[in-house]
Structures are given as C-alpha cells and as structure tokens.
C-alpha positions in Angstrom: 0.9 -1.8 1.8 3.2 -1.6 -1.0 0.9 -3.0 -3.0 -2.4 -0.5 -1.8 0.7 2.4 -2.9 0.9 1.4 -6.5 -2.2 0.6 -7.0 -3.6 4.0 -5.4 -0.9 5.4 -8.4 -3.7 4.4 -10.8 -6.7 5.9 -10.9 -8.9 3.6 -13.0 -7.6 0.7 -10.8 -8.0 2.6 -7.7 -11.6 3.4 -8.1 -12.2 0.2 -9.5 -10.9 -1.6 -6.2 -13.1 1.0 -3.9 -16.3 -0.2 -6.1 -15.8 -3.9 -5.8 -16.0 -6.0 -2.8 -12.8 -7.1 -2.8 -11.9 -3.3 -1.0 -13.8 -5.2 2.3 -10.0 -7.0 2.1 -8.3 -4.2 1.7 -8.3 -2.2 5.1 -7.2 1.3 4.6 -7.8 1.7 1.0 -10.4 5.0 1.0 -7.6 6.8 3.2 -5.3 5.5 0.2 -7.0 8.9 -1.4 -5.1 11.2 1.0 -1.8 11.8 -0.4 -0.3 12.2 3.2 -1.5 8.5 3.5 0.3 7.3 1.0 3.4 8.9 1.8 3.4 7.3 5.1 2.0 4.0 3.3 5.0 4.6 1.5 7.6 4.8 3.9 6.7 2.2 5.9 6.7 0.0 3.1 10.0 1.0 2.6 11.8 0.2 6.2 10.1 -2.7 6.4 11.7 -3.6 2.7 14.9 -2.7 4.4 14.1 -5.2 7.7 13.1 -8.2 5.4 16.1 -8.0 3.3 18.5 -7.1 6.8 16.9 -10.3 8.7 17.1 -12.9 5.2 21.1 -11.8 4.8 21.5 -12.6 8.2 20.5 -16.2 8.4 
C-alpha cells in the first residue's frame, strides 16, 4: 500500500503502471487516481507502520 501511495505521487510512473500488465498485480491501483483513496491508502499504511514497529520492539 505504501508503495501504490508513492508511486500514485508520480504521474509518469503511475500511468505507466496502469498501462502495463504488471497493474493485473497491483489490486486497487485505478482507485489509486481518487485522491480520497490515497488518503485512506495512506493512513493505513501508516498504523500499520506503527503495529510492525510496536510488535518487532516487543519481542
């Protein structure tokens, strides 16, 4: 998801990804056009950021 964000920040790269097949991988990425997407993309990318790092200090 994070990555589908930044990528999405670009447009060349974006609408080179929704042209190849390699977007067939990608699920989500036309929606990755709607800025209200991407804010959510965005923020869930973040807590779970914030979980990975909690649950690795942890051990």
């Amino acid at each position: 998801m994070e990555r589908l964000h930044r990528w999405s920040g670009s447009p060349a790269l974006f609408d080179w990804l929704l042209g190849s097949r390699l977007s067939a991988a990608l699920p989500g990425l036309p929606e990755m056009k709607d800025e209200d997407y991407r804010a959510e993309v965005a923020a869930v990318a973040s807590h779970l950021d914030v979980v990975l790092e909690r649950d690795t200090t942890s051990v």
